[in-house]
Backbone bond lengths (Angstrom), bond angles and torsions (degrees), N, CA, C in turn:
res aa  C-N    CA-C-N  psi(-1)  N-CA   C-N-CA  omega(-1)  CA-C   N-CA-C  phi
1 X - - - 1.448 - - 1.527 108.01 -
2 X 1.382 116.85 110.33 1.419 108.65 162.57 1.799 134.83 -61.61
3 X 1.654 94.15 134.04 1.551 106.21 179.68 1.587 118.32 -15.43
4 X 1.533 108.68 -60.30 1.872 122.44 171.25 1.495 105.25 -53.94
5 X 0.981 136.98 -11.68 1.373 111.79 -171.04 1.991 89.58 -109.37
6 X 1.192 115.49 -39.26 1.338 113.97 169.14 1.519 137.16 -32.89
7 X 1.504 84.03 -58.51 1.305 117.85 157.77 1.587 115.72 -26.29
8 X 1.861 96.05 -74.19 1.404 119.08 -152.77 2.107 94.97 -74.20
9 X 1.132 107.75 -26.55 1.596 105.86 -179.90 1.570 105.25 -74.64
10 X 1.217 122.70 -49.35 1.134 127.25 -177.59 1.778 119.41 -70.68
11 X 0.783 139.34 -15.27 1.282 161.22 157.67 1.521 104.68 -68.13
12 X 1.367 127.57 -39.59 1.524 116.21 169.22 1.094 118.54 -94.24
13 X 1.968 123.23 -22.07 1.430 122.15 160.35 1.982 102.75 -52.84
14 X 1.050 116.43 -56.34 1.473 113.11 -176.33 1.428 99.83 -39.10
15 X 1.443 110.96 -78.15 1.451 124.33 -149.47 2.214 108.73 -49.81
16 X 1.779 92.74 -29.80 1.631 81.00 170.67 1.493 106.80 -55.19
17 X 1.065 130.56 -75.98 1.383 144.41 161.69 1.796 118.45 0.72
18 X 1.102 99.03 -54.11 1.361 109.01 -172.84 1.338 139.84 -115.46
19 X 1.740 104.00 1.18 1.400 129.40 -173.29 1.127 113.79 64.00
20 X 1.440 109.44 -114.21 1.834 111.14 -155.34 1.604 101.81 -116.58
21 X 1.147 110.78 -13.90 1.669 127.05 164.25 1.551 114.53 -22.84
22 X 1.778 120.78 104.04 1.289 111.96 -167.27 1.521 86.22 -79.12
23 X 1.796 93.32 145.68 1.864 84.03 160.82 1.338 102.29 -126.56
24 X 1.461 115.43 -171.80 1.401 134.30 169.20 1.380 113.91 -100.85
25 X 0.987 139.85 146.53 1.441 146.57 -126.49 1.359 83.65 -136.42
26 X 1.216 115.65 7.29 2.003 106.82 169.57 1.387 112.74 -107.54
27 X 1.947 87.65 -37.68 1.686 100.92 169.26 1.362 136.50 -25.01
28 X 1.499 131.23 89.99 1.290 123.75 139.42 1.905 130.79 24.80
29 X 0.619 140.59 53.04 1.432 132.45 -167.95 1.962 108.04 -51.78
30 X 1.209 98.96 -23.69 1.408 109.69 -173.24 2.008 126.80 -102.61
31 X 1.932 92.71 -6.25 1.227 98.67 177.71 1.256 118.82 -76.17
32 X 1.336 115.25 165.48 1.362 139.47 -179.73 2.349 98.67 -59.60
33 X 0.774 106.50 140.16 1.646 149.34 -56.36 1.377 94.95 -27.22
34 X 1.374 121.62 116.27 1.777 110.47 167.08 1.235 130.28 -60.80
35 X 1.145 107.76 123.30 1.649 116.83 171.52 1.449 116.82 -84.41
36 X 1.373 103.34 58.59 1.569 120.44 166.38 1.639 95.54 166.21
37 X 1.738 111.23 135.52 1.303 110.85 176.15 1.975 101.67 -74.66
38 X 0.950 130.11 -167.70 1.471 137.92 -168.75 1.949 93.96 -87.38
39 X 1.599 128.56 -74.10 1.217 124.14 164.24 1.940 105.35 -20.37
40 X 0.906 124.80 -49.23 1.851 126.81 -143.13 1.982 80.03 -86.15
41 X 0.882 114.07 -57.07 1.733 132.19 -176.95 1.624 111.88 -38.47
42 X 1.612 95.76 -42.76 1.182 107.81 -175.00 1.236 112.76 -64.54
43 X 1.514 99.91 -62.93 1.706 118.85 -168.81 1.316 106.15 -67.82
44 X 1.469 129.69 -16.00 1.734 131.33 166.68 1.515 105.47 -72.96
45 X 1.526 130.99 -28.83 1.023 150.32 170.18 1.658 116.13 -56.24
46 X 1.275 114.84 -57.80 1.248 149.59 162.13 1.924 107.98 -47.92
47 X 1.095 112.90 -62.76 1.579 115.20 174.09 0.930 109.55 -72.91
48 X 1.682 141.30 -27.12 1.637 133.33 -177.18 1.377 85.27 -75.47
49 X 1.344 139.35 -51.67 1.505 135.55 -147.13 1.926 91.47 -56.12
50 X 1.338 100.85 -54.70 1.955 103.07 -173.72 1.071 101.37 -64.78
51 X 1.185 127.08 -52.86 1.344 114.94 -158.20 1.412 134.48 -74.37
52 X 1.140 101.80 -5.41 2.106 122.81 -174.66 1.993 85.07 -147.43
53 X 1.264 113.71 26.09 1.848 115.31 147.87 2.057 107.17 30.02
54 X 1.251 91.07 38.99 1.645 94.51 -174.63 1.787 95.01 -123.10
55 X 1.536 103.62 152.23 1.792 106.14 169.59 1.241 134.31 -78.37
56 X 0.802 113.68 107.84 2.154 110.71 -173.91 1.344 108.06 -38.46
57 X 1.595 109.40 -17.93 1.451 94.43 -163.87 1.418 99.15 -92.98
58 X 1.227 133.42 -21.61 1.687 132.13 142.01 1.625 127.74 -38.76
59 X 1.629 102.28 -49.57 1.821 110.24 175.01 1.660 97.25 -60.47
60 X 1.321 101.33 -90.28 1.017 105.48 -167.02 1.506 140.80 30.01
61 X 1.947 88.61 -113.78 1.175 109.18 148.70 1.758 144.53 -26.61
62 X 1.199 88.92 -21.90 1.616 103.62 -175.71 1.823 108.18 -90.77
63 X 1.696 113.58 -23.28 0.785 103.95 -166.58 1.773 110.69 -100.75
64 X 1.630 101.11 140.87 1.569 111.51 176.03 1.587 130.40 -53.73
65 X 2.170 70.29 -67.01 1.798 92.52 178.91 1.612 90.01 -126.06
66 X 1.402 96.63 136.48 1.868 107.19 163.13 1.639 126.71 -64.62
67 X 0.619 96.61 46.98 1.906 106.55 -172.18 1.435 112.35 -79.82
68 X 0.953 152.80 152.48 1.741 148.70 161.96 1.427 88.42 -56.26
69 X 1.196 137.40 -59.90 1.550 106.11 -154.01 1.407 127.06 -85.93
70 X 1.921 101.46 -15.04 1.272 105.06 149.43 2.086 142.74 -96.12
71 X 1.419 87.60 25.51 1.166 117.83 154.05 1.529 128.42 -90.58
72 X 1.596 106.49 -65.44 1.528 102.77 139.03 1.193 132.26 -0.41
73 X 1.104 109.68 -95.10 1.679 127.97 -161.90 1.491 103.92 -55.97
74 X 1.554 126.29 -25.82 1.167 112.29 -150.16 1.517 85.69 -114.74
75 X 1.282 137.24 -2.58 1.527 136.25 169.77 1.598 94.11 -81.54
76 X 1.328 136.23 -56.87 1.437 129.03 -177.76 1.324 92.97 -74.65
77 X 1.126 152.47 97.35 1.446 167.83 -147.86 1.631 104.12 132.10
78 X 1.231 112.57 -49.83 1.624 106.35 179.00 1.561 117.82 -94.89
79 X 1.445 119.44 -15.08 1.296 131.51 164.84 1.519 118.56 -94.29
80 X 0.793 116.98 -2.96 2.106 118.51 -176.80 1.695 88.09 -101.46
């Protein structure tokens, strides 16, 4: 699966989540003020897992900062 299409799925899993809210693609999903309560995090957690058919318990762990683009990168890392 190419990076752009990753991208482009994950960017609308967010956006249910978050409405019309532009974000930054470096942004934190989990920083202070969070832009997602912990329940909302989960269940965005929960839809990436179906929707790119990969284990959280693989993402997860791998990830530093929760950001779309370092979410990204590390789903085309577990899907390529």
């Amino acid at each position: 699966m190419e990076r752009e299409l990753i991208t482009e799925k994950l960017e609308r899993l967010i956006a249910e989540y978050i409405g019309d809210i532009k974000m930054d693609n470096d942004s934190d999903l989990m920083a202070q003020p969070a832009v997602l309560q912990p329940h909302s995090m989960a269940a965005l957690f929960l839809d990436i897992e179906r929707e790119f058919s990969i284990d959280l318990n693989a993402l997860v762990p791998r990830l530093n900062l929760f950001s779309p683009r370092a979410i990204t990168d590390e789903i085309f890392l577990l899907v390529s």
